[in-house]
N, CA, C and O atoms as a GROMACS GRO file, in nm:
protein
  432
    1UNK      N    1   1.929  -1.460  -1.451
    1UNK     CA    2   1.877  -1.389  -1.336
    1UNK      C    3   1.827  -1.491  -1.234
    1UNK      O    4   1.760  -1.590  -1.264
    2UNK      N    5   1.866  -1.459  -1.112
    2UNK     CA    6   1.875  -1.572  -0.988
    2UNK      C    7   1.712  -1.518  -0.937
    2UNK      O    8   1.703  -1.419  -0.864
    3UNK      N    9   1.644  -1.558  -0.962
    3UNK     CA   10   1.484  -1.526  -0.844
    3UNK      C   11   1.445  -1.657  -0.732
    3UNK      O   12   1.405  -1.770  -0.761
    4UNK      N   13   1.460  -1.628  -0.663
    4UNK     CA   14   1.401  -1.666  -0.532
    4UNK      C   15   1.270  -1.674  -0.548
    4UNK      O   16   1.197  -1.584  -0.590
    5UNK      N   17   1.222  -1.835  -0.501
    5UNK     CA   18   1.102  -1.887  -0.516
    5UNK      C   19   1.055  -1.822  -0.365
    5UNK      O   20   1.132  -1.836  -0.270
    6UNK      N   21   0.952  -1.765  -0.352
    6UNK     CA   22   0.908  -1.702  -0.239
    6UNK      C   23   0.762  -1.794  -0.142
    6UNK      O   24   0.712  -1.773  -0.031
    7UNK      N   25   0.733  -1.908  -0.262
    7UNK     CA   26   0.650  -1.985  -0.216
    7UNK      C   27   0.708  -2.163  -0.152
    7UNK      O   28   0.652  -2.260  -0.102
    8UNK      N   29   0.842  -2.128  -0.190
    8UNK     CA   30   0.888  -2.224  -0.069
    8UNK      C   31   0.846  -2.276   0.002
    8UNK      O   32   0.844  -2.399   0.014
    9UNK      N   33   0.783  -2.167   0.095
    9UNK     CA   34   0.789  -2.187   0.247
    9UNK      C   35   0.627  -2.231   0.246
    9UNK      O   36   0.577  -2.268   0.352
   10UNK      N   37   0.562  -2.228   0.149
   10UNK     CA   38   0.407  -2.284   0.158
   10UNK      C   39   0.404  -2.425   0.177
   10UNK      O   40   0.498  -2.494   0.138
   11UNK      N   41   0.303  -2.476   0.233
   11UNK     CA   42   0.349  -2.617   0.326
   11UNK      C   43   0.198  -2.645   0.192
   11UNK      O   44   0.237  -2.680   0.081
   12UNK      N   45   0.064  -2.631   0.206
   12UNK     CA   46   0.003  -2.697   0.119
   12UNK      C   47  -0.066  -2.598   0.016
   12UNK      O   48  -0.058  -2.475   0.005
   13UNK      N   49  -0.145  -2.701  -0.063
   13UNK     CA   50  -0.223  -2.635  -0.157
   13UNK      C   51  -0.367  -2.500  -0.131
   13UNK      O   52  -0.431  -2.432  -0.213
   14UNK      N   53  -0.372  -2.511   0.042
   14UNK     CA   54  -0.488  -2.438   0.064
   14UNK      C   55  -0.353  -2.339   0.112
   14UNK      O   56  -0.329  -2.228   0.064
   15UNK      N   57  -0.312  -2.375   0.168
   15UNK     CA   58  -0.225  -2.226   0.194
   15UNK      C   59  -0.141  -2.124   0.065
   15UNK      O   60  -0.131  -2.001   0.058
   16UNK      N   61  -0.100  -2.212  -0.010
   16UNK     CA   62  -0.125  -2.159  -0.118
   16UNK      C   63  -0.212  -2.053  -0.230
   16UNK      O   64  -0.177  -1.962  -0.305
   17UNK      N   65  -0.345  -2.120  -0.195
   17UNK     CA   66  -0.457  -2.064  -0.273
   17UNK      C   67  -0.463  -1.932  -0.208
   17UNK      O   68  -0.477  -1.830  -0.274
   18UNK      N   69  -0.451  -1.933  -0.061
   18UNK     CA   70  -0.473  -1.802   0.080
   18UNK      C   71  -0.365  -1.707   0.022
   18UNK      O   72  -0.390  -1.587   0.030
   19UNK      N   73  -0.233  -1.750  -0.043
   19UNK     CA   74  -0.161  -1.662  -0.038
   19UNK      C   75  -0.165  -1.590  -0.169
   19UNK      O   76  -0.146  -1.470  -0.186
   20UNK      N   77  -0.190  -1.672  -0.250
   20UNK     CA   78  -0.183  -1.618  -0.389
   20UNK      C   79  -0.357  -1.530  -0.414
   20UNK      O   80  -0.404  -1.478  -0.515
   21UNK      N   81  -0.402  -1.540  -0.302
   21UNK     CA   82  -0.528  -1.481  -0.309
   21UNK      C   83  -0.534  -1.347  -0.219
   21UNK      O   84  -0.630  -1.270  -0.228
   22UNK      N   85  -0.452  -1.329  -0.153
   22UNK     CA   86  -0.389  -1.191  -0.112
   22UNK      C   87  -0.320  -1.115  -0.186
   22UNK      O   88  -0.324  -0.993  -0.204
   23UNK      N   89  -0.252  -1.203  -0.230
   23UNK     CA   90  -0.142  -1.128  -0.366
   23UNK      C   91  -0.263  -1.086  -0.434
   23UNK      O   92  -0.296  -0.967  -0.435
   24UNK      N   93  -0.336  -1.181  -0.495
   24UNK     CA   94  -0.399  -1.088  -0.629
   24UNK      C   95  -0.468  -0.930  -0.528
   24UNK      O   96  -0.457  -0.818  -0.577
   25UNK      N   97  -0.528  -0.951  -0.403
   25UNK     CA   98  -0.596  -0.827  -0.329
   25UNK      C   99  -0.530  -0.748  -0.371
   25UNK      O  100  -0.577  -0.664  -0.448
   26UNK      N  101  -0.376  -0.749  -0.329
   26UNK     CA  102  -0.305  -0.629  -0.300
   26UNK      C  103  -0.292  -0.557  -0.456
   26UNK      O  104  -0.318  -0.440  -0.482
   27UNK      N  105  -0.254  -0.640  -0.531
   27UNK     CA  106  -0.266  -0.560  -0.642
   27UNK      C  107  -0.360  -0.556  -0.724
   27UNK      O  108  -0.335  -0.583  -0.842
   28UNK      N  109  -0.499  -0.520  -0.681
   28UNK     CA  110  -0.590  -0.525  -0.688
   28UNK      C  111  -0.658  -0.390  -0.614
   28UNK      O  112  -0.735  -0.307  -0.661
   29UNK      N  113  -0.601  -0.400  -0.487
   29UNK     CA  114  -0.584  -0.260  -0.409
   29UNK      C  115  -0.515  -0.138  -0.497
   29UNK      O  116  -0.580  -0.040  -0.534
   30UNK      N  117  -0.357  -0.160  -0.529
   30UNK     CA  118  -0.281  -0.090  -0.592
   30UNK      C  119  -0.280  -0.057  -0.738
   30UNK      O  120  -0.195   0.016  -0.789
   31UNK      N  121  -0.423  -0.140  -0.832
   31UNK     CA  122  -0.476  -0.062  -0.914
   31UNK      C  123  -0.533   0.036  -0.943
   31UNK      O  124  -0.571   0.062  -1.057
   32UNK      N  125  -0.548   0.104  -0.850
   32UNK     CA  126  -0.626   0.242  -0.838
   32UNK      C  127  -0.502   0.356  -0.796
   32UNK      O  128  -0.419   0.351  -0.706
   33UNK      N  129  -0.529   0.469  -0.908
   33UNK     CA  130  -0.475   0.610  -0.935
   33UNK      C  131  -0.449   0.631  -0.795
   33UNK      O  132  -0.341   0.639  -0.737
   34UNK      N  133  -0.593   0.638  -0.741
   34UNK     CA  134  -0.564   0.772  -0.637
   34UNK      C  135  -0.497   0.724  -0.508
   34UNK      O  136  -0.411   0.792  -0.452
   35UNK      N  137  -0.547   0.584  -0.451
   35UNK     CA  138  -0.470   0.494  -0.374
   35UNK      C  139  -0.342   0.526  -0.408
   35UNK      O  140  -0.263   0.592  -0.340
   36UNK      N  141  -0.318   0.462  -0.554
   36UNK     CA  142  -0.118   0.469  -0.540
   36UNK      C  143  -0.042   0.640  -0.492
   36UNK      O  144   0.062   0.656  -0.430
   37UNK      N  145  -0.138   0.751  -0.548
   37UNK     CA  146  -0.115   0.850  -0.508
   37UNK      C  147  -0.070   0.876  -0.391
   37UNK      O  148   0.033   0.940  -0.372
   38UNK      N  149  -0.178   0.806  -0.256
   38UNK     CA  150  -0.175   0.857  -0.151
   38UNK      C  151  -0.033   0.781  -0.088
   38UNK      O  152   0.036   0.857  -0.020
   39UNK      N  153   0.010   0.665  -0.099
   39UNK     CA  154   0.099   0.542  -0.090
   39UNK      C  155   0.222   0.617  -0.122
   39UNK      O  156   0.320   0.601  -0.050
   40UNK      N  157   0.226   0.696  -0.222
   40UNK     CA  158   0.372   0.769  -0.252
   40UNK      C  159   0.363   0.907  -0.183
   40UNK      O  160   0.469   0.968  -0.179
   41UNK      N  161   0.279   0.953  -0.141
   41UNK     CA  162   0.307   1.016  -0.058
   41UNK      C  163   0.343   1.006   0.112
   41UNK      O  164   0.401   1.083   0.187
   42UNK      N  165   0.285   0.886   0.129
   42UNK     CA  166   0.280   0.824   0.275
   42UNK      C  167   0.465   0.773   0.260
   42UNK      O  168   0.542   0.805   0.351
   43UNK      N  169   0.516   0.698   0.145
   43UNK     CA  170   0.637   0.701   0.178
   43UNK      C  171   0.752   0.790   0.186
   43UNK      O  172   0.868   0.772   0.224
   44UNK      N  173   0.688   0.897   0.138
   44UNK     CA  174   0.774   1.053   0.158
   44UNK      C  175   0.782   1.060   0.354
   44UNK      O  176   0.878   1.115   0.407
   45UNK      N  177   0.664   0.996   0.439
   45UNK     CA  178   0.665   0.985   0.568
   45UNK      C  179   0.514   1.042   0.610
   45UNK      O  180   0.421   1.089   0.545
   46UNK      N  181   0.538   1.014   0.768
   46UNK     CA  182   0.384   1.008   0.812
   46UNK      C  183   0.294   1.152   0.784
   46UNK      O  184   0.347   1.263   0.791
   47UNK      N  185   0.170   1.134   0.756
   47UNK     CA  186   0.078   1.236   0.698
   47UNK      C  187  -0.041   1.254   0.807
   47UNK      O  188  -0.033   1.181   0.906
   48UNK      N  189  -0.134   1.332   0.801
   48UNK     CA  190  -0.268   1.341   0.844
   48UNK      C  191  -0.366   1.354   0.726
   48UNK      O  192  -0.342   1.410   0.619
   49UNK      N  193  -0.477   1.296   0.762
   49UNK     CA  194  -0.522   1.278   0.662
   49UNK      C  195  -0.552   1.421   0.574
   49UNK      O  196  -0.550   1.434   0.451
   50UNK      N  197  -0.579   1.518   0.673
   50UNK     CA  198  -0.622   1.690   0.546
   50UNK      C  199  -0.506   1.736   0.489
   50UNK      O  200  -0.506   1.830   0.410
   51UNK      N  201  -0.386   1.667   0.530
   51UNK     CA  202  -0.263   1.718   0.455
   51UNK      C  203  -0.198   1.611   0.317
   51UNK      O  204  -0.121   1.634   0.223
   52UNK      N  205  -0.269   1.493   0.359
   52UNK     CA  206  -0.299   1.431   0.202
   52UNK      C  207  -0.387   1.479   0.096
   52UNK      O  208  -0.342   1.520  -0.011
   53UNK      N  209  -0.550   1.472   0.132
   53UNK     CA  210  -0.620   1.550   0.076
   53UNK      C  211  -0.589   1.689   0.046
   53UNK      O  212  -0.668   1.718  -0.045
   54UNK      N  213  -0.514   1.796   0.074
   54UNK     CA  214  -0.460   1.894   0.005
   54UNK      C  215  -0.390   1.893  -0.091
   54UNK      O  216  -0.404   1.941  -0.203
   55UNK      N  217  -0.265   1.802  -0.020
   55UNK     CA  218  -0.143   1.790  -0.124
   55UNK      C  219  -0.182   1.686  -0.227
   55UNK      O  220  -0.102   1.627  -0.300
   56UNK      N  221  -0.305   1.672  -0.227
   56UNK     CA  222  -0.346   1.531  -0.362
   56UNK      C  223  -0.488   1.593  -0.416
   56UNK      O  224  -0.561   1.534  -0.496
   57UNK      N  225  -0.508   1.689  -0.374
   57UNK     CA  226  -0.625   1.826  -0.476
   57UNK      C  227  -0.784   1.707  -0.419
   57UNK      O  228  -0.872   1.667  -0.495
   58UNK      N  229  -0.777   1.689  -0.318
   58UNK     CA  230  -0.956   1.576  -0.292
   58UNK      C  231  -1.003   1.604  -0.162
   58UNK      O  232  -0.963   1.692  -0.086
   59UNK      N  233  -1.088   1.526  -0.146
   59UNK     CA  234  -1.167   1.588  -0.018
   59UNK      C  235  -1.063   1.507   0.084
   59UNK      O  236  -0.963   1.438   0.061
   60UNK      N  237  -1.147   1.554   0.239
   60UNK     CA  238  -1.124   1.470   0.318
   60UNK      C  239  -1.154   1.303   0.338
   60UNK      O  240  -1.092   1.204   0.378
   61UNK      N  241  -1.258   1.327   0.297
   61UNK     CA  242  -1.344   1.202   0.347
   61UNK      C  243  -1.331   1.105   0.217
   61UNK      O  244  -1.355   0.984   0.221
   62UNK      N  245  -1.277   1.196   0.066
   62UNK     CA  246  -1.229   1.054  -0.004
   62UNK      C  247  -1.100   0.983   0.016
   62UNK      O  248  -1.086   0.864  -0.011
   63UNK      N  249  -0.984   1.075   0.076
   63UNK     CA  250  -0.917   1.048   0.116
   63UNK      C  251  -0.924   0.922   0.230
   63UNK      O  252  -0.892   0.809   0.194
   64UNK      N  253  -0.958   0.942   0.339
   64UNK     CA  254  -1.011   0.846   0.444
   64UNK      C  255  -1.082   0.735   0.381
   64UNK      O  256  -1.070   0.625   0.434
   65UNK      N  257  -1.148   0.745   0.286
   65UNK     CA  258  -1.206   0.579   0.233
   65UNK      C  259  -1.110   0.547   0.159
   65UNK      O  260  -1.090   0.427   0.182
   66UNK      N  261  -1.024   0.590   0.069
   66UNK     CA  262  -0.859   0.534   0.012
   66UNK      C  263  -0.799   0.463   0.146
   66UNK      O  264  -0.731   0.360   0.152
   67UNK      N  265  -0.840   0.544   0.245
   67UNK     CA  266  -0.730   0.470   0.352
   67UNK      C  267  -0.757   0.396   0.409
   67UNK      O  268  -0.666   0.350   0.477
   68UNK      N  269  -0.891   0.333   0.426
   68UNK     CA  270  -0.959   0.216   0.504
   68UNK      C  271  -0.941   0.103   0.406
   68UNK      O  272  -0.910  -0.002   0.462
   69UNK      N  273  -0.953   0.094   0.252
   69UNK     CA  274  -0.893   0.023   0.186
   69UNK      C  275  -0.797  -0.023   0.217
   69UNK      O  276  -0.799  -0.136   0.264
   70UNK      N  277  -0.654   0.059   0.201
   70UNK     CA  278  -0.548   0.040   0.202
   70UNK      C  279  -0.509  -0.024   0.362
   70UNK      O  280  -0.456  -0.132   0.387
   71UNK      N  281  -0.542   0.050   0.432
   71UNK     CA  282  -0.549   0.002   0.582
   71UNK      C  283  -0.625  -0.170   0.604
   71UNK      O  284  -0.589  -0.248   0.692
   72UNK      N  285  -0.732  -0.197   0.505
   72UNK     CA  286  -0.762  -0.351   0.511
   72UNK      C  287  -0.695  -0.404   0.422
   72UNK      O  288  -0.756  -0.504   0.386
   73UNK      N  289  -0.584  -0.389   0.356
   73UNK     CA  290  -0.497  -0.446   0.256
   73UNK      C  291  -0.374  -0.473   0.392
   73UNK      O  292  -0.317  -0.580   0.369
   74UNK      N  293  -0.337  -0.429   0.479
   74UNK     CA  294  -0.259  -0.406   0.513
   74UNK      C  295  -0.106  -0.278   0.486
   74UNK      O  296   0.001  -0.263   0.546
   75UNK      N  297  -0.151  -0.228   0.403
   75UNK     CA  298  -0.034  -0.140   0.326
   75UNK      C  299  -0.034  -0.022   0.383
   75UNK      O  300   0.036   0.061   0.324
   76UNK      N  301  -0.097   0.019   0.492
   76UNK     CA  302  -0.081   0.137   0.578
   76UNK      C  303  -0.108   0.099   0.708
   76UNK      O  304  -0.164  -0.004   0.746
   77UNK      N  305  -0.047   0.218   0.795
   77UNK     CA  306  -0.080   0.180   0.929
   77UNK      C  307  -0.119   0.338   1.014
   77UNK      O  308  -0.079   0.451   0.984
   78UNK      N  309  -0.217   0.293   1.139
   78UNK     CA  310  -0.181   0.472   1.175
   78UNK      C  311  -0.167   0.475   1.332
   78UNK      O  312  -0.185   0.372   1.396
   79UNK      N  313  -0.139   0.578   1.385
   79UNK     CA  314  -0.184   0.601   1.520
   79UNK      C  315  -0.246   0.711   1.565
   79UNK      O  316  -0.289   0.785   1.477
   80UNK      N  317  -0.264   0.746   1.681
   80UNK     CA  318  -0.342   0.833   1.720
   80UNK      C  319  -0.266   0.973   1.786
   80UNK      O  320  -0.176   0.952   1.868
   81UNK      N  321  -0.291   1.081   1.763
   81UNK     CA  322  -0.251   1.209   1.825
   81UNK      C  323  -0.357   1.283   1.874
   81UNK      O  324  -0.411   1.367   1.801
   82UNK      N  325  -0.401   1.259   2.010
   82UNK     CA  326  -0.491   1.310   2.027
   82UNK      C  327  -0.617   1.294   1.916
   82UNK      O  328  -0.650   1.189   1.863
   83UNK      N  329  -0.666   1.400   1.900
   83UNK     CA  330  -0.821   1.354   1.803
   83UNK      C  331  -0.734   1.324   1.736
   83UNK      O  332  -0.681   1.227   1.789
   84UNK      N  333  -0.669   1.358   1.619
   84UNK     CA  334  -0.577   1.339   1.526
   84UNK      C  335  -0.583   1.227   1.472
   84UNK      O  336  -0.639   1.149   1.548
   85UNK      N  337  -0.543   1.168   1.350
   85UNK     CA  338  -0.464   1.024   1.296
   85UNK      C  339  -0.348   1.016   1.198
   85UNK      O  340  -0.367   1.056   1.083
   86UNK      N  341  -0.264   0.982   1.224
   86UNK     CA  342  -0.149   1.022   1.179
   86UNK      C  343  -0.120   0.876   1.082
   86UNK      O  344  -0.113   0.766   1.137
   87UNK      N  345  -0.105   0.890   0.950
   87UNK     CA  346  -0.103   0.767   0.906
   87UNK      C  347   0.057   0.755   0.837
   87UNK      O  348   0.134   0.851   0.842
   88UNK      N  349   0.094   0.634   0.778
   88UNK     CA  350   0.240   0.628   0.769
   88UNK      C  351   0.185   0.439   0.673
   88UNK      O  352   0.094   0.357   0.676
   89UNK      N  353   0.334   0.466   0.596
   89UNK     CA  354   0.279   0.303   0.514
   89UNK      C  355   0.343   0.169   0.624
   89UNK      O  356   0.432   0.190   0.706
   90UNK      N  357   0.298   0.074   0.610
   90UNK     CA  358   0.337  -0.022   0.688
   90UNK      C  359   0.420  -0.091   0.732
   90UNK      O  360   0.418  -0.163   0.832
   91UNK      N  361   0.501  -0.068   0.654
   91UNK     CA  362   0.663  -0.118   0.608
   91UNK      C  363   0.707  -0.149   0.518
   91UNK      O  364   0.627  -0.183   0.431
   92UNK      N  365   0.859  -0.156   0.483
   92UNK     CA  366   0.946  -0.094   0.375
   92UNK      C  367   0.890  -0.186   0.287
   92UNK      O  368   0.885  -0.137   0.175
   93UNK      N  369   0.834  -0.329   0.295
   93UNK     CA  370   0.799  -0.387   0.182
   93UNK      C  371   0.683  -0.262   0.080
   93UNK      O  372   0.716  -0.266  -0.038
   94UNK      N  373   0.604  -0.195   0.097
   94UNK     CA  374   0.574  -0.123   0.024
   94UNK      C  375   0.613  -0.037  -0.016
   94UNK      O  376   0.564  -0.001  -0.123
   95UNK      N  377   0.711   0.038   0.035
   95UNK     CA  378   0.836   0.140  -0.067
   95UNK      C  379   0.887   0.026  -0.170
   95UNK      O  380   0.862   0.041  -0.290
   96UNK      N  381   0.946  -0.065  -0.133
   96UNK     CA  382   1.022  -0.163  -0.211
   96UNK      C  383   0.946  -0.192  -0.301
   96UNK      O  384   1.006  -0.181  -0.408
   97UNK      N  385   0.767  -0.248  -0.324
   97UNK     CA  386   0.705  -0.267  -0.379
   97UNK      C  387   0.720  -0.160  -0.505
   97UNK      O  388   0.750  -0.201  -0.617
   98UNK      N  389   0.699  -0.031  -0.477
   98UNK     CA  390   0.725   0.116  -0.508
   98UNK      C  391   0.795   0.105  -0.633
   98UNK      O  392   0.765   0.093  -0.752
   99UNK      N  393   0.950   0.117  -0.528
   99UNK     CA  394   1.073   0.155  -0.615
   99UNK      C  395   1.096   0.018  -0.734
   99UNK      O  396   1.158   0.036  -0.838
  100UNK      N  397   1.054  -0.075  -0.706
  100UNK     CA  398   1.052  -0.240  -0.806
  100UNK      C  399   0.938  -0.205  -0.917
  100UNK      O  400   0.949  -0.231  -1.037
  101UNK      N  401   0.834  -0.145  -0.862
  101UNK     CA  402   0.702  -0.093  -0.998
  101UNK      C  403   0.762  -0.053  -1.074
  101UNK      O  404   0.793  -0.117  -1.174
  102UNK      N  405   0.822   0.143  -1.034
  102UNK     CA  406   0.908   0.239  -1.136
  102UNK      C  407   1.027   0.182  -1.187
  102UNK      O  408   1.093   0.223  -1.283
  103UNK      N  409   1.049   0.086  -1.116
  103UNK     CA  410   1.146   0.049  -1.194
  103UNK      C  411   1.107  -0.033  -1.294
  103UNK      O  412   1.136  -0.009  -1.411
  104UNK      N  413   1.049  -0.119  -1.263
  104UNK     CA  414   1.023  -0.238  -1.404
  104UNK      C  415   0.878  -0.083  -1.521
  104UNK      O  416   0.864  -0.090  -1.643
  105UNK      N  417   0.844  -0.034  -1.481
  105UNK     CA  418   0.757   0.059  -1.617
  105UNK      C  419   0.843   0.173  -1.676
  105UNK      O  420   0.814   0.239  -1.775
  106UNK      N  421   0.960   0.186  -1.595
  106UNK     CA  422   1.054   0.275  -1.676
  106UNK      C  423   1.134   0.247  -1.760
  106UNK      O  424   1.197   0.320  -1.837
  107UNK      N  425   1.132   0.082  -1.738
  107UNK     CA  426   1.204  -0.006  -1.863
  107UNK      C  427   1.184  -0.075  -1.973
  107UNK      O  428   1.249  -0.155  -2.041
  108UNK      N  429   1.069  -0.022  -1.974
  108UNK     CA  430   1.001  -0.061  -2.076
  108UNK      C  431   1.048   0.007  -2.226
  108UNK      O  432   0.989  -0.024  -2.330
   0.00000   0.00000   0.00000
């Protein structure tokens, strides 16, 4: 199996430490149930937040602190509709992230 060294492109040892210290965040972020919950639903496409919290049985407002997390992870993004906030995941690297998880725990 051919894997691509992805740290290549790291020039030193502090940039290094920066990156591999995000990595651990993110999945660190994506240890939590209800987070990954909301994440697979955000890649079904963009949500508001009371239509997550419905379709995921929780409040509003726990919902919205899942998403300020995830939103300082970088793994979501949102914009504005009027009062509204319309949130959506950040890009395909986190579907991909996704579909690479289920895949490697279904093969087990």
């Amino acid at each position: 199996m051919d894997v691509k060294d992805p740290l290549k492109a790291v020039r030193t040892r502090e940039d290094l430490e920066s990156v591999l210290y995000d990595l651990s965040e993110t999945f660190r972020v994506l240890g939590d149930l209800t987070r990954v919950r909301i994440l697979m639903a955000l890649i079904g496409g963009e949500m508001y937040v009371r239509d997550l919290a419905e379709s995921l049985e929780i409040s509003d407002s726990a919902v919205s602190h899942q998403l300020r997390i995830l939103r300082n992870c970088r793994l979501v993004k949102f914009r504005k509709e009027g009062k509204n906030v319309v949130y959506s995941i950040s890009d395909e690297h986190v579907a991909t992230i996704f579909h690479e998880g289920i895949e490697h725990v279904e093969g087990m």
